[in-house]
Rosetta silent file (secondary structure, phi, psi, omega in degrees, C-alpha in Angstrom):
SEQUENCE: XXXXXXXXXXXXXXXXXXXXXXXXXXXXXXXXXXXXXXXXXXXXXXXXXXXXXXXXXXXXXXXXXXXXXXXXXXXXXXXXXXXXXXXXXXXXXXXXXXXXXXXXXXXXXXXXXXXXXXXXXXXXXXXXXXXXXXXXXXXXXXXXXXXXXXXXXXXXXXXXXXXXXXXXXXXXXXXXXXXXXXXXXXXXXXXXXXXXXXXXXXXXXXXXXXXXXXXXXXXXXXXXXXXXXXXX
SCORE:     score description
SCORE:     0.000 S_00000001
   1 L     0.000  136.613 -178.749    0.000    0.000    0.000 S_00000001
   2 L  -105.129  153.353 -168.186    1.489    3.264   -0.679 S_00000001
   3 H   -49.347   -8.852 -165.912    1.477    6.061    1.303 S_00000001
   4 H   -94.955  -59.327  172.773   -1.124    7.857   -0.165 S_00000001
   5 H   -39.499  -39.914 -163.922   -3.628    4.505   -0.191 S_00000001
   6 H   -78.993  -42.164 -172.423   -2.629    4.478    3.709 S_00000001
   7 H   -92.075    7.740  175.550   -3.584    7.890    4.504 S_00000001
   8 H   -75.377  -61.495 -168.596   -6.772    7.718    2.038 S_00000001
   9 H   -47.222  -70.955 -156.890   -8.086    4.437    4.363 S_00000001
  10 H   -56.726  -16.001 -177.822   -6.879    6.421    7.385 S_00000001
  11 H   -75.636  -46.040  166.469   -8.776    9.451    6.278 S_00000001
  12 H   -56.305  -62.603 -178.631  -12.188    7.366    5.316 S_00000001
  13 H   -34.258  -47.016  154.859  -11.982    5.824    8.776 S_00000001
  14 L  -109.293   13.150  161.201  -11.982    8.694   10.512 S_00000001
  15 L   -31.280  112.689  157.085  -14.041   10.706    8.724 S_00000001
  16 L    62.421   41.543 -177.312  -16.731   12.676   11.020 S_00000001
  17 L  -106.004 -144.795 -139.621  -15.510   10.581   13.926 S_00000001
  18 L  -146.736  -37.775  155.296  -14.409   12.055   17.166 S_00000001
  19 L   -26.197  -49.674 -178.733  -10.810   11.703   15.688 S_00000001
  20 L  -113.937    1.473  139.914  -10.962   14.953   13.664 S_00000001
  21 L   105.233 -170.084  171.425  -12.482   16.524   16.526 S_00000001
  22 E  -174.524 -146.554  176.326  -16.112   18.684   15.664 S_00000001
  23 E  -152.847 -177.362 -176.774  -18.423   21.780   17.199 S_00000001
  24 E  -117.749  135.814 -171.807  -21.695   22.151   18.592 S_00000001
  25 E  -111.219  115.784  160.025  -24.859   23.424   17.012 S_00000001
  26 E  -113.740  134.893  155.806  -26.833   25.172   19.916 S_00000001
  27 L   -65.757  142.324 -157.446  -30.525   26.498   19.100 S_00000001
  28 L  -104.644   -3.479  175.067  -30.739   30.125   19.728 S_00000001
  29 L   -70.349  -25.468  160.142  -34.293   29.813   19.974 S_00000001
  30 L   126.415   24.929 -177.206  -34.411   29.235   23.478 S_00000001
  31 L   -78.331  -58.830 -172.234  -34.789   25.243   23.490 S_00000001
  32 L   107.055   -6.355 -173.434  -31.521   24.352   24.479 S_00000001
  33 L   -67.838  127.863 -160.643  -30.980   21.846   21.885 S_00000001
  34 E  -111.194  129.742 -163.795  -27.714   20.965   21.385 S_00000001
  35 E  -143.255  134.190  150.082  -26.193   18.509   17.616 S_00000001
  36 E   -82.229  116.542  173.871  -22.844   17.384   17.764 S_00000001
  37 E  -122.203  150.662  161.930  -21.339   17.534   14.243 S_00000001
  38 E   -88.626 -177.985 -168.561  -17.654   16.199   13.678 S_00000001
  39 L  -121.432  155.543  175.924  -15.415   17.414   10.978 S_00000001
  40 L  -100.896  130.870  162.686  -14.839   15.678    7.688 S_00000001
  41 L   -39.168  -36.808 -169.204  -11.808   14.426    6.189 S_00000001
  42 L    34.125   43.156  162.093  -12.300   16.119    2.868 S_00000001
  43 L   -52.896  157.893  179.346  -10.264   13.261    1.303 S_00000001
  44 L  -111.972    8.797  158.702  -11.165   13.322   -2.541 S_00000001
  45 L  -120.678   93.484  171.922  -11.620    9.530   -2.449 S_00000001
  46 L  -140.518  116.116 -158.559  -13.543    9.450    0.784 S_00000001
  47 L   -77.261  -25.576 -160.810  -17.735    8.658   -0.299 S_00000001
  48 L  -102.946  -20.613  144.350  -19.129   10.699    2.342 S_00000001
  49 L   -36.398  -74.703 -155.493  -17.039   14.090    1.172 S_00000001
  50 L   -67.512    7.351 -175.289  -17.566   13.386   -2.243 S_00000001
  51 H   -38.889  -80.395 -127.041  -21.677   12.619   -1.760 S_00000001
  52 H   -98.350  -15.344  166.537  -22.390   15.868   -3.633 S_00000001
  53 H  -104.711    8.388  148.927  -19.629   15.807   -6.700 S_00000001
  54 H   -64.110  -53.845 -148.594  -20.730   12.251   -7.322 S_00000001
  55 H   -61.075  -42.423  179.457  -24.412   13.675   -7.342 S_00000001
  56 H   -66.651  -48.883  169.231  -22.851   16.553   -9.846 S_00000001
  57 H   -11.428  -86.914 -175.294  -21.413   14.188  -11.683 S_00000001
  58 H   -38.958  -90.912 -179.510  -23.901   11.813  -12.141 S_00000001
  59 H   -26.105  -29.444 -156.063  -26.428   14.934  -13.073 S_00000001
  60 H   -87.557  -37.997 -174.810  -23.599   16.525  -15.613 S_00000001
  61 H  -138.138   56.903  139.412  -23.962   13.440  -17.722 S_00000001
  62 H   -95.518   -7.101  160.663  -27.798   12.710  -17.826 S_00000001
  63 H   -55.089  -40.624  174.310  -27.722   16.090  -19.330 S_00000001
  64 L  -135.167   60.679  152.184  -26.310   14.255  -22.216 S_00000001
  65 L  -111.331  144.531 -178.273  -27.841   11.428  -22.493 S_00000001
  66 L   -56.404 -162.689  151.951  -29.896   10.432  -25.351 S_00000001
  67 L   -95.204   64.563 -150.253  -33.578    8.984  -25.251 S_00000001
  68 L  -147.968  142.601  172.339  -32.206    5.878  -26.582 S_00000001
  69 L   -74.043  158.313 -169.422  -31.339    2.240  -24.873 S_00000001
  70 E  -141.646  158.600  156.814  -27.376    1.901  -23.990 S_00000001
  71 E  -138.360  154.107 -165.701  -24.908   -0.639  -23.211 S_00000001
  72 E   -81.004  142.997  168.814  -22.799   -0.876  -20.462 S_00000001
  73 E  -106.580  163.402  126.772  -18.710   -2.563  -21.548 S_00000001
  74 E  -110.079  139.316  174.286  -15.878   -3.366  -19.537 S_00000001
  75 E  -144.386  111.028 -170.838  -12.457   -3.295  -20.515 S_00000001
  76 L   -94.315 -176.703  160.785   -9.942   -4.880  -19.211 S_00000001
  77 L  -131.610 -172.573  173.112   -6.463   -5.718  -19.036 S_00000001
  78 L   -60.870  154.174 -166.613   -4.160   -9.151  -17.772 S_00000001
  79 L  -101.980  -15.259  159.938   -3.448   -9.042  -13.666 S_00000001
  80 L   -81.719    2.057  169.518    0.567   -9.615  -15.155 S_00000001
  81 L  -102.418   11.389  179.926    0.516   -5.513  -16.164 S_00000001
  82 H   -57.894  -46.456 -171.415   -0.624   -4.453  -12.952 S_00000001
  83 H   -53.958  -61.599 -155.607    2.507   -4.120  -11.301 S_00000001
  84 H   -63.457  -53.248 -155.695    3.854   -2.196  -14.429 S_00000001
  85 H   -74.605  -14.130 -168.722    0.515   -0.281  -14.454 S_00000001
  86 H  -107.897  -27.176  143.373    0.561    0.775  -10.803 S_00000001
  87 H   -38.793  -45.086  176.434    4.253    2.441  -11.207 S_00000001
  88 L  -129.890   64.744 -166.311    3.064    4.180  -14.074 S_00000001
  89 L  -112.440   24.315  140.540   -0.095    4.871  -13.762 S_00000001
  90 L   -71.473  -54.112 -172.334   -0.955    8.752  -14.888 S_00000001
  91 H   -62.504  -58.300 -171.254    0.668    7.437  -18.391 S_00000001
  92 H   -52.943  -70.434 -144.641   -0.826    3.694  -18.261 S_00000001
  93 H   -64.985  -45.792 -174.479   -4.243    4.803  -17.430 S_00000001
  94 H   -39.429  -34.660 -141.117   -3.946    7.629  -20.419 S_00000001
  95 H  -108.192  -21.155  177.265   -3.001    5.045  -22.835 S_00000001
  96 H   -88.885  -21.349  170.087   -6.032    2.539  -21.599 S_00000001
  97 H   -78.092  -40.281  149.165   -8.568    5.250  -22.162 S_00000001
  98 H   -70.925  -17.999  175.970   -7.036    5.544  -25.683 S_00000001
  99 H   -72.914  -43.488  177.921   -6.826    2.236  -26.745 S_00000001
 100 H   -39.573  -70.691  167.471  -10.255    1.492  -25.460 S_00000001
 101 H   -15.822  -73.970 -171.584  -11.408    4.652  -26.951 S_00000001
 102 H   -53.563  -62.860  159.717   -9.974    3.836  -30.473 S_00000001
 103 H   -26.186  -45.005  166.018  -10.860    0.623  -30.699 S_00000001
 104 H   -98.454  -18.310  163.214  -14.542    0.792  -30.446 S_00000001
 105 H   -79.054    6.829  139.057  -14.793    3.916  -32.564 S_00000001
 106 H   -92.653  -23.361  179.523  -13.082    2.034  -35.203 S_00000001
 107 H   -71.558  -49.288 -169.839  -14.345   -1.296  -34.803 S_00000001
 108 L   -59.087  -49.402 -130.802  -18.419    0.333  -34.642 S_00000001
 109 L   -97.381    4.492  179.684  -17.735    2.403  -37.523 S_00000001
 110 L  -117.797  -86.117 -157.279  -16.118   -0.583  -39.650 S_00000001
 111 L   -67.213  114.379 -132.540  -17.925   -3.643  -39.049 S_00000001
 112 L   -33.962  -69.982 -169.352  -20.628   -4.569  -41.531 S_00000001
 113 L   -53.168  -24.435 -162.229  -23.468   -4.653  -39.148 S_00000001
 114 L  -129.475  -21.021 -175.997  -23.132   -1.583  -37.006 S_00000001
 115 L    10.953   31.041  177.600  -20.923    0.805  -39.774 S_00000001
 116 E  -112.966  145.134  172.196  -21.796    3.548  -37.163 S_00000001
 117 E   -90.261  115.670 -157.902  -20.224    6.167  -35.247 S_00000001
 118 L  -116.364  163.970 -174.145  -21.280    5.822  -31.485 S_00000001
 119 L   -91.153 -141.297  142.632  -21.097    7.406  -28.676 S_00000001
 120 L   159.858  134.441  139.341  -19.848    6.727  -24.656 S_00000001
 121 L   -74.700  145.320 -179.886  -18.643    7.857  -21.746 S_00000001
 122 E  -127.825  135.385  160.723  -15.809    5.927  -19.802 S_00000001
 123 E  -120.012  161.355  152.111  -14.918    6.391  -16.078 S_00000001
 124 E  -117.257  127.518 -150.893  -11.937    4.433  -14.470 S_00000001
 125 L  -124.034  102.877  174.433  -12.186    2.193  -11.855 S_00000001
 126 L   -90.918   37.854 -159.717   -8.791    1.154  -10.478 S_00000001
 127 L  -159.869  124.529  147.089   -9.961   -1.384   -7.189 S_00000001
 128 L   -39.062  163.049  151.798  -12.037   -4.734   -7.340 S_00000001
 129 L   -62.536   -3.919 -150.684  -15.230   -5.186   -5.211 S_00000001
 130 L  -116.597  -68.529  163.133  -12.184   -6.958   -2.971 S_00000001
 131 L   138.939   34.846 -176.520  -10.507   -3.662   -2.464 S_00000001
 132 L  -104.906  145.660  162.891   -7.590   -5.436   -4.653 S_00000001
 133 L   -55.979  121.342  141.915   -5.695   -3.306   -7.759 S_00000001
 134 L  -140.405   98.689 -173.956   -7.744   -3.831  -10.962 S_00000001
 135 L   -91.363  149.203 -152.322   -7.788   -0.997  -13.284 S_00000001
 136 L  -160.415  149.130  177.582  -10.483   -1.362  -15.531 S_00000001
 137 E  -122.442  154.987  153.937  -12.846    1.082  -17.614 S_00000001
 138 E   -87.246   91.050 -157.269  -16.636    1.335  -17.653 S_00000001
 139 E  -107.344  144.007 -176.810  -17.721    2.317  -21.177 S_00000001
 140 L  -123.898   74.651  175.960  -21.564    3.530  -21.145 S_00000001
 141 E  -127.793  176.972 -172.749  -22.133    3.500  -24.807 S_00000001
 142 E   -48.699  168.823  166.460  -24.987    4.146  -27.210 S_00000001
 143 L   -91.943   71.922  149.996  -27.269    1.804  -29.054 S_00000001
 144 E   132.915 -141.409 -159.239  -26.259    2.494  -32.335 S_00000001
 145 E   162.836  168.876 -177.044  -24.511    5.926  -33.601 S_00000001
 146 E   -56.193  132.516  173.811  -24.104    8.104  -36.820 S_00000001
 147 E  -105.020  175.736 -163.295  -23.457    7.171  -39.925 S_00000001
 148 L   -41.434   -6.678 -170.143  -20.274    8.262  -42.095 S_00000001
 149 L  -106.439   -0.671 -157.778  -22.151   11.192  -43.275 S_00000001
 150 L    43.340   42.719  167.548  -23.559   12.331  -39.737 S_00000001
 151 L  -119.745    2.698 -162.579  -26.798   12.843  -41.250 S_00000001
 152 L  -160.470  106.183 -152.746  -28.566    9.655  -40.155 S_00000001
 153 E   -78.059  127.160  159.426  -28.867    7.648  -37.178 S_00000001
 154 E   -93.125  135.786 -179.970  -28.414    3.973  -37.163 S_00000001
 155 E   -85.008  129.831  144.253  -29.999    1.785  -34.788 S_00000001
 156 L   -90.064 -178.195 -166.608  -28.623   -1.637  -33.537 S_00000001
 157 L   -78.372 -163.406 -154.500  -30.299   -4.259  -32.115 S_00000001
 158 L  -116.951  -70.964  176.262  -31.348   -3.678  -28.399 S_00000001
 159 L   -81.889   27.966 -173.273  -29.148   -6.614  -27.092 S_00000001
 160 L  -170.262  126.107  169.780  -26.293   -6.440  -29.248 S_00000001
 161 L  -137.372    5.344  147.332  -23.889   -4.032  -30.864 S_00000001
 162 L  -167.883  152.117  175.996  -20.385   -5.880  -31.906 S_00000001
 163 L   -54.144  114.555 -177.546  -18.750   -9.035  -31.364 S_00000001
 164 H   -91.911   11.568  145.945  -16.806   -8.645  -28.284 S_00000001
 165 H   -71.384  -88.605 -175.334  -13.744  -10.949  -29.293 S_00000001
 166 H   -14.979  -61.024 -179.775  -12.783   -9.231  -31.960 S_00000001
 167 H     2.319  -71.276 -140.948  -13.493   -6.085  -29.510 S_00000001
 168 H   -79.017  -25.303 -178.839  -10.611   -7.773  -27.149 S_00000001
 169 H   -83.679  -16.176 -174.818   -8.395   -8.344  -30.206 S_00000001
 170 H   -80.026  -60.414 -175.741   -8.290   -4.966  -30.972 S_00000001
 171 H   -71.859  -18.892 -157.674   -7.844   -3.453  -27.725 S_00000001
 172 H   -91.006  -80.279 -161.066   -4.907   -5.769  -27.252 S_00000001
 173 H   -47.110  -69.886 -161.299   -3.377   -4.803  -30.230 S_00000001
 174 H   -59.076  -78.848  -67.268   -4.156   -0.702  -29.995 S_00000001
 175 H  -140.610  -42.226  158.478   -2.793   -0.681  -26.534 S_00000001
 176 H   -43.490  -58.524  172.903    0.327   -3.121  -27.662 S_00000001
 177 H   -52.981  -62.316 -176.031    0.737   -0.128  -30.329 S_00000001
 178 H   -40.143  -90.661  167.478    0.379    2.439  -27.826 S_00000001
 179 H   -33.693  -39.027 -175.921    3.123    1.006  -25.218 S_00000001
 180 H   -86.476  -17.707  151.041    5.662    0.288  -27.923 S_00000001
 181 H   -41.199  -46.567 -150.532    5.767    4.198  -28.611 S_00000001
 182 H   -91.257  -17.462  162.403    5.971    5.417  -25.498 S_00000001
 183 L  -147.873 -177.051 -151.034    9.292    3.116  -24.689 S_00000001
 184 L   -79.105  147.745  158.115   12.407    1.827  -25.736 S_00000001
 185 L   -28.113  -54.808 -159.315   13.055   -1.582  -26.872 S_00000001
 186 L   -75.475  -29.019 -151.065   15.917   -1.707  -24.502 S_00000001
 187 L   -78.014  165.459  178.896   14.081   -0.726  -21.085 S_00000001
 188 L   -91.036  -19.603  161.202   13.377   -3.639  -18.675 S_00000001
 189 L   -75.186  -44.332  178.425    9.419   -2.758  -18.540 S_00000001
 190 H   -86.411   -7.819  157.824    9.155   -3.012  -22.230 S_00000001
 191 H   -78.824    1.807  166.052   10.244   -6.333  -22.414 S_00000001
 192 H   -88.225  -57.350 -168.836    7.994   -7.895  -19.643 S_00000001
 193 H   -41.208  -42.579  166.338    5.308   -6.067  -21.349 S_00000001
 194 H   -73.733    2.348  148.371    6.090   -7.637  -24.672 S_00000001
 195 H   -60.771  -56.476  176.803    6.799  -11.041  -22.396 S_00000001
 196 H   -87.342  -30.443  146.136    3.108  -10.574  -21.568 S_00000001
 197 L   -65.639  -12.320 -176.174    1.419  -10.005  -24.833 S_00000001
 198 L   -84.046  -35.308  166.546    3.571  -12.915  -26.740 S_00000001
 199 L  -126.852   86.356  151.606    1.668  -14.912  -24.403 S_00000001
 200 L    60.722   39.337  151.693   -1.566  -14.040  -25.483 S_00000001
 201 L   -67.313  165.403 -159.064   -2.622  -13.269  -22.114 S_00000001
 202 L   -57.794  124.630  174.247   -6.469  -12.660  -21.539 S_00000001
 203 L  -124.637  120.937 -177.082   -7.451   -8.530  -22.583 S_00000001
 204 L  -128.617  151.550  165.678  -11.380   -9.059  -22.261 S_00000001
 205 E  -133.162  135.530 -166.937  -14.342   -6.741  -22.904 S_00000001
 206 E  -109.375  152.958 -165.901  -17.658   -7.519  -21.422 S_00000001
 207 E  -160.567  143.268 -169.809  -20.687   -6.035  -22.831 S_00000001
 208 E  -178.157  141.111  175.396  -24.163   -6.380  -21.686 S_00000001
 209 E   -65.454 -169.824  121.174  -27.414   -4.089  -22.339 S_00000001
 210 E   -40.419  -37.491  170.002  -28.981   -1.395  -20.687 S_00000001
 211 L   -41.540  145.663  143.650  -32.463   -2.852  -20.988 S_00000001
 212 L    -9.485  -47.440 -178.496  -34.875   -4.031  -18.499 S_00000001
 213 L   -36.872  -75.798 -151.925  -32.885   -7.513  -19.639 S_00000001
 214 L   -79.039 -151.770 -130.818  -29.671   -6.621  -17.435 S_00000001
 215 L   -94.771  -53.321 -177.622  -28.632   -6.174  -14.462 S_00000001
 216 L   -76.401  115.638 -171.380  -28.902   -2.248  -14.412 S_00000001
 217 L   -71.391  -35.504 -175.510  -33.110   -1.062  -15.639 S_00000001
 218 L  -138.079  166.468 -176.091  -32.218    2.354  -16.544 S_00000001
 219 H   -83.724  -11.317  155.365  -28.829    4.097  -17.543 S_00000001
 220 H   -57.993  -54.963 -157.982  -29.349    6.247  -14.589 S_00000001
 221 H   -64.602  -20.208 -172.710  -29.029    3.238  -12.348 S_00000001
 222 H   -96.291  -12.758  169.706  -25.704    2.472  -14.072 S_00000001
 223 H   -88.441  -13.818 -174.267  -24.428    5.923  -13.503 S_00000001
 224 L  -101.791   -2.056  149.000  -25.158    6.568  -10.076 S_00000001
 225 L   -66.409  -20.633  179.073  -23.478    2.974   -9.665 S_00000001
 226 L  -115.819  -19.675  170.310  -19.961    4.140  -11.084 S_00000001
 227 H   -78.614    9.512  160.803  -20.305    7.545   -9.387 S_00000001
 228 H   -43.908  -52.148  174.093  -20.301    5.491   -6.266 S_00000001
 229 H   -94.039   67.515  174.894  -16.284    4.808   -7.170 S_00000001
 230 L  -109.814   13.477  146.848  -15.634    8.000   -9.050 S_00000001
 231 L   -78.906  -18.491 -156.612  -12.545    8.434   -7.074 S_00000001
 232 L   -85.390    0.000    0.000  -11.102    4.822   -7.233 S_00000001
């Protein structure tokens, strides 16, 4: 755990506790009633600080969502780049929101069936339900998307908008691409990373609707579920 993870837990813990000490609320009305409030940690990953910029969040982008069914993705990577990814992780995480990124805007807008340009939001969520490192994105994206001319919306199917092997083949590859820019041949990180793509470990993307069907009813319910982490 690094120091910063240690004083984020210690910070959650004692959040509005007796710990960070607090004041008294007296009524001046002539009651006598007396409220204890404690002071807050104002941690920025701490849930009960951050109540009200999840809630802005959350609010900032149902402003722009369409009146349209969505589906939610995950995209992941192998549990042998963590290590690498958790050293360098302002750069890493840049380079997983582009590959991700690219990948399904070229993949929608290419493949026979969907030949559309679609839309999404991504947050990143670097912690399991287990409180273990696994950075990971959240893709929120549309049911269907523009076509090459922007003048005409295409629709997909309600439960389905590309094959998500290919997806996974893609992102492996864009992300492969990515990583062999940004360092040398020579360095001792890019050879485990290219040590971990020759073998073929798993890069998966999960994909599942928005609909009534899944898990989540409305695309609200799936947003006020990732602003839950929107610090992690």
């Amino acid at each position: 755990m690094s120091p910063e993870q240690r004083k984020a837990t210690q910070d959650i813990e004692t959040c509005r506790t007796q710990s960070l000490g607090g004041h008294v609320d007296i009524c001046e009305d002539g009651c006598g009633y007396q409220r204890i409030s404690y002071n807050s940690c104002r941690n920025r990953h701490c849930p009960k600080c951050q109540g009200l910029q999840s809630m802005r969040w959350v609010q900032q982008r149902l402003e722009r969502i369409l009146p349209i069914p969505y589906f939610h993705m995950v995209f992941t990577v192998p549990h042998e780049l963590h290590p690498i990814i958790l050293q360098n992780q302002q750069t890493l995480y840049k380079l997983l929101f582009q590959a991700a990124a690219k990948s399904l805007l070229e993949f929608a807008l290419k493949w026979r069936r969907s030949r559309a340009e679609v839309g999404f939001t991504a947050r990143l969520h670097t912690w399991n339900q287990d409180i273990l490192f696994h950075p990971h994105l959240h893709l929120i994206v549309t049911c269907g998307g523009l076509d090459q001319t922007h003048t005409r919306w295409i629709h997909s199917r309600d439960n389905f908008l590309v094959p998500v092997r290919p997806l996974s083949k893609i992102f492996r590859g864009k992300l492969l691409d990515f990583l062999k820019r940004l360092l040398p041949k020579t360095c001792s990180v890019s050879r485990q990373i290219s040590n971990t793509f020759r073998n073929r470990m798993p890069f998966s993307v999960l994909s599942g609707s928005s609909t009534a069907r899944n898990r989540w009813s409305t695309v609200n319910a799936l947003l006020e579920a990732l602003s839950e982490s929107l610090n992690t």
